[in-house]
C-alpha positions in Angstrom: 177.4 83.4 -145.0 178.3 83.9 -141.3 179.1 87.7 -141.4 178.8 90.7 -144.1 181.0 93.9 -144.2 179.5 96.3 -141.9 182.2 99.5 -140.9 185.7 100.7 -140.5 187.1 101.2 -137.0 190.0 103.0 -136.0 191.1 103.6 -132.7 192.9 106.9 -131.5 193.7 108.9 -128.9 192.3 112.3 -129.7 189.4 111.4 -132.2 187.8 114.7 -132.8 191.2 115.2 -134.5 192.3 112.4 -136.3 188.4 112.3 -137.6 189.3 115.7 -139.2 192.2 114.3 -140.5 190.8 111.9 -141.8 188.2 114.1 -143.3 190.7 116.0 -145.3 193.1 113.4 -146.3 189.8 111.0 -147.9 187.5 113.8 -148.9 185.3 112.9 -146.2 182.9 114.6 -143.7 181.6 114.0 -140.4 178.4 112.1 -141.0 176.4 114.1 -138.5 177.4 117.1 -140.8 174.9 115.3 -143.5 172.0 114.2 -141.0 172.1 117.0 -138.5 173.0 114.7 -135.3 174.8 115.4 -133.0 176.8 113.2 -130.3 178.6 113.9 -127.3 182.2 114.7 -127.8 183.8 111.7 -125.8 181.6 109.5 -128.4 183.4 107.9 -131.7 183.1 110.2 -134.5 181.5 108.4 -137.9 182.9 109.9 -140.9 181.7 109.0 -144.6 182.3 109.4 -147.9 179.7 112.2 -149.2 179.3 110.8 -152.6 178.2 107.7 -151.1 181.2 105.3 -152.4 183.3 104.7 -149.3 182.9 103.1 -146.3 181.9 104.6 -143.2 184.5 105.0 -140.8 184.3 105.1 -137.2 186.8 107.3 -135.0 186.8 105.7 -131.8 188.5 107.0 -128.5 190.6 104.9 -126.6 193.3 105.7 -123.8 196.1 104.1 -124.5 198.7 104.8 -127.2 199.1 102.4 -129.9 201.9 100.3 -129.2 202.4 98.0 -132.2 202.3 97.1 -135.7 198.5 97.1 -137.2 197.2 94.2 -138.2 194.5 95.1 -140.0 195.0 98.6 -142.1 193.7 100.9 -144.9 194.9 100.8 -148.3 194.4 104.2 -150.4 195.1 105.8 -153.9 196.7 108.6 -153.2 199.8 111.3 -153.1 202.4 110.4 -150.0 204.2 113.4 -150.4 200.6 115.4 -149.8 199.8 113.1 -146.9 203.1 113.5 -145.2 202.9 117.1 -145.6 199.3 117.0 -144.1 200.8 115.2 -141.3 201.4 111.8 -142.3 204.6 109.9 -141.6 206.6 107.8 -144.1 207.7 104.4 -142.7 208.7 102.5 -145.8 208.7 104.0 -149.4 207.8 101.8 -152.9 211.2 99.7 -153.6 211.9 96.6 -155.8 210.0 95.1 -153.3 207.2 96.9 -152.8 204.8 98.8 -154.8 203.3 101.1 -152.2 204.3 104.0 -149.7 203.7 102.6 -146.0 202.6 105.7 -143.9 201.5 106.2 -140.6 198.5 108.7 -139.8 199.4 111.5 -137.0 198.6 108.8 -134.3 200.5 106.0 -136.0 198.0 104.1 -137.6 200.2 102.5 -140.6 198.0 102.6 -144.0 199.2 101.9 -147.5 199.2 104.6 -149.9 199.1 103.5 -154.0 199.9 105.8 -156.8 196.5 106.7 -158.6 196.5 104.6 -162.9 193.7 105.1 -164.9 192.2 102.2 -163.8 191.3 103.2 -160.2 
C-alpha cells in the first residue's frame, strides 16, 4: 500500500473564518481548543470532530481566490436550507438527475450536501 488517508485540506482566503464556519456548520472545534496550543494566526487552522469520528481538517491560507471548479470536494449529511442560511450558496439542487444539493461554502468551495435516512 503506497499511501494511507492522513487529513483534509482546504484552501481559503480568510481561514480564521471559514475554520469557524466550518466549525459550526460540522459540529466541529478548533483542535487547539481541545489541546491547549496555540499557533500563530497566519498558520492553517486544524479543526476536528470532538467526538473523535471525523476527519481532521486543515484550514489553510492562501492568496489567491479560487478560480475554478473543485476537483476534489466534501460530501455531507445535512440540511441545505440551514447551510445556505449560515452562509452557504446553492449551485445545483437534487433533480432527476441528482440526488444531492451542490453548495458552495462562503469562499466557494463546492461540497455536496445529502439528506440525513436512518441509515447514516
Amino acid at each position: 500500500m503506497p499511501a494511507t488517508f492522513k487529513d483534509l485540506a482546504l484552501d481559503a482566503n480568510d481561514h480564521q473564518r471559514l475554520a469557524d464556519w466550518w466549525c459550526a456548520a460540522l459540529g466541529y472545534v478548533r483542535r487547539d481548543s481541545l489541546t491547549g496550543d496555540t499557533r500563530p494566526p497566519d498558520w492553517p487552522v486544524p479543526i476536528v470532530d470532538p467526538a473523535g469520528k471525523g476527519p481532521l481538517i486543515w484550514i489553510n491560507p492562501v492568496p489567491e481566490r479560487k478560480t475554478v471548479k473543485n476537483r476534489m470536494h466534501l460530501d455531507v449529511f445535512g440540511d441545505t436550507a440551514e447551510l445556505v442560511a449560515a452562509g452557504a450558496t446553492l449551485i445545483r439542487a437534487r433533480d432527476g438527475e441528482i440526488a444531492w444539493d451542490v453548495v458552495a461554502d462562503p469562499e466557494g468551495n463546492e461540497f455536496c450536501v445529502f439528506e440525513r435516512t436512518r441509515h447514516s
